[in-house]
Structures are given as structure tokens and as C-alpha cells.
N, C-alpha and C positions, 0 to 999 in steps of 0.2 A: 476689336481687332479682327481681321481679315484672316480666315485660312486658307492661305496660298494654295494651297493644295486640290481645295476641292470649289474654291470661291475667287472671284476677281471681281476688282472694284473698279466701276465704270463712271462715265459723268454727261450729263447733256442738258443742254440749256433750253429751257421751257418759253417758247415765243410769246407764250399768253401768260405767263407770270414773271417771265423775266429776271427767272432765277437759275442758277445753275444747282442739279441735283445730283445726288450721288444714287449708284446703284451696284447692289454686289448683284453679280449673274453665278450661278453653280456652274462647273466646268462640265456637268452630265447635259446640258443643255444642248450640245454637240452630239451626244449619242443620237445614233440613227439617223441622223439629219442629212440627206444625199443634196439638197437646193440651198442653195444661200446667198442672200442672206435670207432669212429667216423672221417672221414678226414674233414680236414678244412685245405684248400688252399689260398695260399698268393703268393705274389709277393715281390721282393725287388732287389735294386741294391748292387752290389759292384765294385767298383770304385779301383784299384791297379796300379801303374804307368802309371797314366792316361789311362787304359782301362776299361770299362763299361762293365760288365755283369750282365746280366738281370737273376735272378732265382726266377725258379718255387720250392716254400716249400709245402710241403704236413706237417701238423701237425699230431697227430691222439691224438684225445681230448676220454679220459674217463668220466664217468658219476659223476665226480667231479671236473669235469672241469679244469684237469690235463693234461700236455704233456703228452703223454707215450713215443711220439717217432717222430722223423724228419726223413723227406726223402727231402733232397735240390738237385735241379738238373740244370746245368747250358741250358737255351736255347742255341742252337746252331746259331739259324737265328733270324730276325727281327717279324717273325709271328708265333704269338700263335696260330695263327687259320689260319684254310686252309679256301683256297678262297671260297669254297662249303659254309664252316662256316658264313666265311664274307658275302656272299649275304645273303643267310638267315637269319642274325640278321637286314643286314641293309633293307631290305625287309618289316621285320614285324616293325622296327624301323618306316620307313615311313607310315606304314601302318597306326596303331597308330599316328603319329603326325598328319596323314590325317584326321581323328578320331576328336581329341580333337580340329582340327583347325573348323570342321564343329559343335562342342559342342559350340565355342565361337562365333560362328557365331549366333547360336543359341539361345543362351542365351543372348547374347549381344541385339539380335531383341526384345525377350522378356524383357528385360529390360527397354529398350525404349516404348515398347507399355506402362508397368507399368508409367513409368515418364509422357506419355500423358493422361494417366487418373487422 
């Protein structure tokens, strides 16, 4: 079920699979947004005599949170991202978990001191 409030259900039909899809958009999708329309990117499969293709949608959302228009394109290969891409996300990935693993460290000592008083 849709919550009106903070969610709208949208639909647009996919030229390379040739199906009509739904999609909820969040109404915060407007915040800050001064150009529009606006792209908003998705992924989806289509599955046709048992072959898999992976596509990239571009939506482009007006400031009523309307389609204006699809752009669907089939990926060619396995990666969305070049390997440049890939280290860099998984880099600052680790970095971050590095991060929050010495926050629970930390917090976990403080914790304990509290329980001994």
C-alpha cells in the first residue's frame, strides 16, 4: 500500500522489455531541486528466452513528480563501474567500517566503565 503522504506511484514502459513498471518516488525527491526535470536512475532486469539483461533507466522527474520521459539502455558487460570506480568506493567502504569499528570499541569501554560505577 502507497503512503500518500510521503510516496507516489508512478508507471513507465520499458522499450527493451516491453513491459510497463511501477515505481513509488518519495515526495523529498523535490527538496532542493531548482532544474527540472531532474534524472532519477534505476536498474531493473529483463529475463526473454531465458536470457538476462541488466538495464540502466534514466527517468527524468518534473517538479510534480511526473515522468516526462525514459531513457533505458541495455548494459553490454557485467560492470557498471570501472575498476578505478571499484577501488574507490571499496576504499572509502573500508575506511568507514574502520571508523565505526573503533566508535564500538569505544563506546563499548565507555559503557562498561558506566556498569562499574
Amino acid at each position: 500500500m502507497d503512503n500518500e503522504d510521503t510516496e507516489t506511484l508512478k508507471h513507465y514502459r520499458c522499450p527493451i522489455c516491453n513491459s510497463t513498471h511501477r515505481i513509488k518516488l518519495n515526495k523529498d525527491l523535490l527538496k532542493g531541486r531548482t532544474k527540472f526535470p531532474f534524472p532519477y536512475v534505476i536498474l531493473h532486469d529483463s529475463i526473454n528466452d531465458n536470457e538476462v539483461k541488466e538495464l540502466l533507466t534514466i527517468l527524468y522527474i518534473d517538479n510534480n513528480l511526473q515522468i516526462r520521459h525514459a531513457e533505458v539502455q541495455e548494459l553490454k558487460n557485467d560492470n557498471i563501474f570501472s575498476k578505478d570506480q571499484v577501488v574507490a568506493m571499496t576504499k572509502t567502504l573500508f575506511e568507514e567500517n574502520e571508523r565505526l569499528r573503533q566508535d564500538v570499541i569505544r563506546l563499548t569501554d565507555e559503557v562498561n566503565k558506566l556498569k562499574q560505577k
